[in-house]
C-alpha beads as a LAMMPS data file, in Angstrom:
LAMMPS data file: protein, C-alpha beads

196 atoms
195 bonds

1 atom types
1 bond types

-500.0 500.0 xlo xhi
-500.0 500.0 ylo yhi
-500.0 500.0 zlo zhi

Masses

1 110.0

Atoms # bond

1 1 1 22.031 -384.963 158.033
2 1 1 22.439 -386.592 154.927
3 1 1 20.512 -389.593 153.677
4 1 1 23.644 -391.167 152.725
5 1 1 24.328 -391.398 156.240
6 1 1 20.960 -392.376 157.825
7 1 1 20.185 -395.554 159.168
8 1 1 16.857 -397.362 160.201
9 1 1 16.285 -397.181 163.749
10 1 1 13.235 -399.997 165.114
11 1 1 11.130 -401.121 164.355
12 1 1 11.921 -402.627 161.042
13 1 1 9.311 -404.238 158.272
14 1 1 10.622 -406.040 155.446
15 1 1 8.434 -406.461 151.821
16 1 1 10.181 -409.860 150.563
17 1 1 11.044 -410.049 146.656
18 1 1 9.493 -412.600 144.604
19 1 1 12.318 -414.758 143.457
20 1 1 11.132 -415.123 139.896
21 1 1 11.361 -411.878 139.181
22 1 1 15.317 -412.066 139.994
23 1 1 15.404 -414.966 137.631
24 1 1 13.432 -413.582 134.967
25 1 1 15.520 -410.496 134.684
26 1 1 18.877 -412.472 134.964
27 1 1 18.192 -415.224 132.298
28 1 1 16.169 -413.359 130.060
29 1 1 19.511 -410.515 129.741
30 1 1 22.091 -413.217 129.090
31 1 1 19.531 -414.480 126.320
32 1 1 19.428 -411.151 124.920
33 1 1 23.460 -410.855 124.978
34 1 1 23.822 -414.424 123.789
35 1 1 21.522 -413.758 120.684
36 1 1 22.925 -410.501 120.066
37 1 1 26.043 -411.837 120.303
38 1 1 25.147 -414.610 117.437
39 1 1 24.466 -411.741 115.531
40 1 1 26.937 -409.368 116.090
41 1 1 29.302 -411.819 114.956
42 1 1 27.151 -412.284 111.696
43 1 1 27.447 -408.643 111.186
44 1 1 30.725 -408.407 111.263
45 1 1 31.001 -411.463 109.161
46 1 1 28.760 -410.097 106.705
47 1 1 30.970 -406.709 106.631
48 1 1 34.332 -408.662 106.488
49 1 1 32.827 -410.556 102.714
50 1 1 30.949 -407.828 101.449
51 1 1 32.936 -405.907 98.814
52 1 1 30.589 -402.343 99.307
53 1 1 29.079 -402.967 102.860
54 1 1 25.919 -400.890 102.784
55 1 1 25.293 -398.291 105.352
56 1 1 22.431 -400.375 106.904
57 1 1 24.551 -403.117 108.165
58 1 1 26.796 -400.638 109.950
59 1 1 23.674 -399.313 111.423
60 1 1 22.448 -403.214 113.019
61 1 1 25.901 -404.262 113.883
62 1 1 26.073 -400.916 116.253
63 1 1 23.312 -401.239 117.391
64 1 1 23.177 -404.880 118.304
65 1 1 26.569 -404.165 120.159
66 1 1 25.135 -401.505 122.233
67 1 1 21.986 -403.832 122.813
68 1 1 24.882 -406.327 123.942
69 1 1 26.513 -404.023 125.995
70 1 1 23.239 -402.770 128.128
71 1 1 21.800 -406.401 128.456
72 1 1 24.971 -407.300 129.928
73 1 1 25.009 -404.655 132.407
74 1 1 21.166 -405.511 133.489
75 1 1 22.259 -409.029 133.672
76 1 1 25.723 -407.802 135.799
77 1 1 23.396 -405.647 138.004
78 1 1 21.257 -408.608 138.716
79 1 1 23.580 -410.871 139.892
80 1 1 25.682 -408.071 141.848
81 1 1 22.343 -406.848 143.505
82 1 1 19.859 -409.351 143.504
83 1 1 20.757 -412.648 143.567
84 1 1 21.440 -414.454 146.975
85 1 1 19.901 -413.169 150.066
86 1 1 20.705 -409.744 150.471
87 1 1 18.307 -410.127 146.916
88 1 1 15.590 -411.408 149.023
89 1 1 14.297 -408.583 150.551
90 1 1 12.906 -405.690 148.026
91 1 1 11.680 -402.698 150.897
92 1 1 12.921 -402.029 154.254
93 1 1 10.425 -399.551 156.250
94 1 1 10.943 -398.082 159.486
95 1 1 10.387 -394.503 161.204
96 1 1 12.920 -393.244 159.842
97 1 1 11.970 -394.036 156.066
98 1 1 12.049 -395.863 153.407
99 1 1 14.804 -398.107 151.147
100 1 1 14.615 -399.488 147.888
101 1 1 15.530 -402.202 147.096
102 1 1 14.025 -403.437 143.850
103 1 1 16.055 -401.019 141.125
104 1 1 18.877 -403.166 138.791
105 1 1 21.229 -400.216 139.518
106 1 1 21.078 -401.556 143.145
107 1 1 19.835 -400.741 146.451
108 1 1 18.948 -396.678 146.722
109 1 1 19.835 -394.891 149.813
110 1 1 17.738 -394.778 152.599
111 1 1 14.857 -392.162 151.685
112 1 1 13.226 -390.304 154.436
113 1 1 9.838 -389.915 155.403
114 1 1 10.101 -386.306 155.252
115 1 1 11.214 -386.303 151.687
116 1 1 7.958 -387.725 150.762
117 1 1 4.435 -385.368 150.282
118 1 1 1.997 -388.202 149.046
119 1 1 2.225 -391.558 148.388
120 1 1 -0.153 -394.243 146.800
121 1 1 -0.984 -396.993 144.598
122 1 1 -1.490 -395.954 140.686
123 1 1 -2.022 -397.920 138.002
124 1 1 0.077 -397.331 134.854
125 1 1 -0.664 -399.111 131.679
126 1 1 -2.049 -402.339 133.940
127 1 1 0.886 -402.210 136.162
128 1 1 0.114 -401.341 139.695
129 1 1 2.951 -398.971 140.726
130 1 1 3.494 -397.769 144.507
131 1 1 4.132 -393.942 143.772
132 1 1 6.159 -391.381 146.146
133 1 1 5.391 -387.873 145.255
134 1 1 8.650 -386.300 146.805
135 1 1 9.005 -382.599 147.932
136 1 1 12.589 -381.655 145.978
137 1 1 13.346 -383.107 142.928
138 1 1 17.215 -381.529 143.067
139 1 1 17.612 -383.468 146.339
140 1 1 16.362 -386.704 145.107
141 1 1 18.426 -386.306 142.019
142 1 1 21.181 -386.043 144.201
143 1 1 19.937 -388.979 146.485
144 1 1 20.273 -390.620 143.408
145 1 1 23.830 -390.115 142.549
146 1 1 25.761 -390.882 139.548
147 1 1 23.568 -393.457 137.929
148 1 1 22.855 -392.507 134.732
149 1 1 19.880 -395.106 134.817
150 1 1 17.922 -393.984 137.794
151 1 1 18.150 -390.471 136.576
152 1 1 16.867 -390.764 133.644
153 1 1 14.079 -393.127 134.908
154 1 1 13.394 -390.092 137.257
155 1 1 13.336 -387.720 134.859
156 1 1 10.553 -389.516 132.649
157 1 1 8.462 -391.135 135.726
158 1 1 8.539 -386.975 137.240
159 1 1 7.385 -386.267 133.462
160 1 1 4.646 -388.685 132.858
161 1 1 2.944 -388.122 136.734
162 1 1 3.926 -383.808 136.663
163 1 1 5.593 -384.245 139.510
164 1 1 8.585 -385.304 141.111
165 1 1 8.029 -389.092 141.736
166 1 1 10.214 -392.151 142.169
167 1 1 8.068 -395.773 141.490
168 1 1 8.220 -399.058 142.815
169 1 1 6.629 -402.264 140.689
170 1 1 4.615 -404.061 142.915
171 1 1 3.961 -407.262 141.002
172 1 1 7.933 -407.935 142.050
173 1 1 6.972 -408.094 145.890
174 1 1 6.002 -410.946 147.777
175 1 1 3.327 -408.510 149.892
176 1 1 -0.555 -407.631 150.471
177 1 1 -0.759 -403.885 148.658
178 1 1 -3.187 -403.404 151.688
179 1 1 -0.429 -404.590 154.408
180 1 1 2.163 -402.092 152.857
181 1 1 -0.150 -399.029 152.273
182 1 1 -0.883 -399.799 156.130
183 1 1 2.517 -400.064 157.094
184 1 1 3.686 -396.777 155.140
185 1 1 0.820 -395.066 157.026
186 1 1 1.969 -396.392 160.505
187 1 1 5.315 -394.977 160.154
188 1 1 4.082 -391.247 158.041
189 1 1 1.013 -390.757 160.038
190 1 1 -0.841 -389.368 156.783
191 1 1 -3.458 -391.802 154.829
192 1 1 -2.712 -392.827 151.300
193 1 1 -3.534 -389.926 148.999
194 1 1 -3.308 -387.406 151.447
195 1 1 -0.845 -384.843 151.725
196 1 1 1.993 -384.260 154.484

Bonds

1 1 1 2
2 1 2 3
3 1 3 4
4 1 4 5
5 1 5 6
6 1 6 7
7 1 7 8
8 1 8 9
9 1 9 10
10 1 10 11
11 1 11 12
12 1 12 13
13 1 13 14
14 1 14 15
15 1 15 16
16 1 16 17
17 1 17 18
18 1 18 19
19 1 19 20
20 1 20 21
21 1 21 22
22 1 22 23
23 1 23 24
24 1 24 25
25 1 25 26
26 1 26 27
27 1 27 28
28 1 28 29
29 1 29 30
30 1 30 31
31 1 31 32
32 1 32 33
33 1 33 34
34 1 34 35
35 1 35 36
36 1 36 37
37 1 37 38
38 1 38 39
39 1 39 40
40 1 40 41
41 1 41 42
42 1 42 43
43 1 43 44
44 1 44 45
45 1 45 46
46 1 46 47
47 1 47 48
48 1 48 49
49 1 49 50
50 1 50 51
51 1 51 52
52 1 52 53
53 1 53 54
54 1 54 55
55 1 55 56
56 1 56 57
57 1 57 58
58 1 58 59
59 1 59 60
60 1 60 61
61 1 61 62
62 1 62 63
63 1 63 64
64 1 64 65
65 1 65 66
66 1 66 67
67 1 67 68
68 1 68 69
69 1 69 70
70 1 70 71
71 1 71 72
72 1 72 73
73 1 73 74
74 1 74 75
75 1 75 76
76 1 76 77
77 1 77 78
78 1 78 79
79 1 79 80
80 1 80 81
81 1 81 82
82 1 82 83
83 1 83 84
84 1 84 85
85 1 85 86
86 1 86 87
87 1 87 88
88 1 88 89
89 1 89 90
90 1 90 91
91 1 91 92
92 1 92 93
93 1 93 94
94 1 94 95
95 1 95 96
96 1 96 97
97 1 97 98
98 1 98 99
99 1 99 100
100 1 100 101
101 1 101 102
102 1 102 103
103 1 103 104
104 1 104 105
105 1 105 106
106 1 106 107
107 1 107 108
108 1 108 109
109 1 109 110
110 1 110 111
111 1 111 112
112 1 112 113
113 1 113 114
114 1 114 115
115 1 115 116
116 1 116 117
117 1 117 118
118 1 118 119
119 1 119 120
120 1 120 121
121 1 121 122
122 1 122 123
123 1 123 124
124 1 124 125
125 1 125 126
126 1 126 127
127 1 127 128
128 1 128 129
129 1 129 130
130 1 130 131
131 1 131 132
132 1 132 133
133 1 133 134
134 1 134 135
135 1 135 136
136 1 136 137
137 1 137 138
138 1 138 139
139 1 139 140
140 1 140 141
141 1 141 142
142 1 142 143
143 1 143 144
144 1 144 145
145 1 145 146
146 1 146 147
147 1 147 148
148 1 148 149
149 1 149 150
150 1 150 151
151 1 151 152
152 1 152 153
153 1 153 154
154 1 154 155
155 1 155 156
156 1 156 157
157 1 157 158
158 1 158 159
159 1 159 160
160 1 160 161
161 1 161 162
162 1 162 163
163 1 163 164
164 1 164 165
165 1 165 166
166 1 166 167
167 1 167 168
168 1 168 169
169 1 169 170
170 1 170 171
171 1 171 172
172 1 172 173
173 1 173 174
174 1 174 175
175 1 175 176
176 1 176 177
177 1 177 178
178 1 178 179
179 1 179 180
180 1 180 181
181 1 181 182
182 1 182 183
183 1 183 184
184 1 184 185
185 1 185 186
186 1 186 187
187 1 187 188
188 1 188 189
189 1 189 190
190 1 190 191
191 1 191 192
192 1 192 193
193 1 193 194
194 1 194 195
195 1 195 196
């Protein structure tokens, strides 16, 4: 059966999100399209009274509009996914696996236990990350769907680790790294660091 159409069965544990986080992300992108905006606007401006615009300016105007444009789709992705209360919960375990909840792009389909080889707690340039080492990277790609985003971030996380991983940053969850390493044991039956 396909993840797509797997649902948890009981029990259920939830990992809260930390609301902050949510905040952060959301008023630090509309900063980001507000200023780029300002100077967007300068750019073109600037163009409009220069009599030879030099290649340079056409080179900042693009690329603050693209900086515009992808700002404003984190901060879209924010508010469509993770503000309110669906927002405030970031993991959803159960025996049947796992769901994500923490990516901008939006909540990932259900991911099941039996996807998953290894799992544990790495550190990455001072960030503790909760790492899933996954058996098939086609059918996680897949999993994954059309977002560009989450491909991409799978593509580099799989190329940075040499294997086929998908990360969670913990320092968004409201959690004890010792209650969820516990609680992902309970429901795979195989110790962190071990292999299914």
């Amino acid at each position: 059966m396909s993840p797509h159409h797997l649902t948890h069965l009981e029990p259920i544990v939830t990992f809260p999100t930390k609301k902050g986080r949510r905040v952060f992300l959301f008023v630090g992108s509309i900063i980001f399209v507000l200023v780029l905006l300002f100077l967007s606007c300068c750019g073109i401006l600037l163009l409009a009274t220069s009599d030879e615009p030099e290649f340079m300016m056409w080179v900042l105007l693009a690329g603050a509009l693209f900086g515009m444009v992808f700002f404003a789709a984190i901060a879209f992705g924010v508010a469509k996914n993770q503000l309110g209360p669906p927002g405030d919960i970031a993991l959803v375990l159960s025996p049947i696996g796992i769901t994500d909840r923490t990516q901008i792009v939006g909540e990932l389909p259900l991911i099941p236990w039996s996807w998953i080889t290894q799992y544990n707690v790495v550190t990455f340039h001072g960030q503790a990350l909760l790492m899933f080492q996954l058996r098939d990277a086609e059918e996680f790609r897949r999993l994954l769907g059309t977002s560009t985003l989450m491909r991409w971030s799978f593509a580099m996380n799989s190329k940075m680790f040499r294997a086929p991983v998908h990360l969670i940053v913990l320092k968004h969850l409201q959690h004890h790294e010792q209650d969820l390493l516990e609680t992902i044991h309970h429901f795979t039956g195989f110790p962190p660091g071990s292999r299914s």
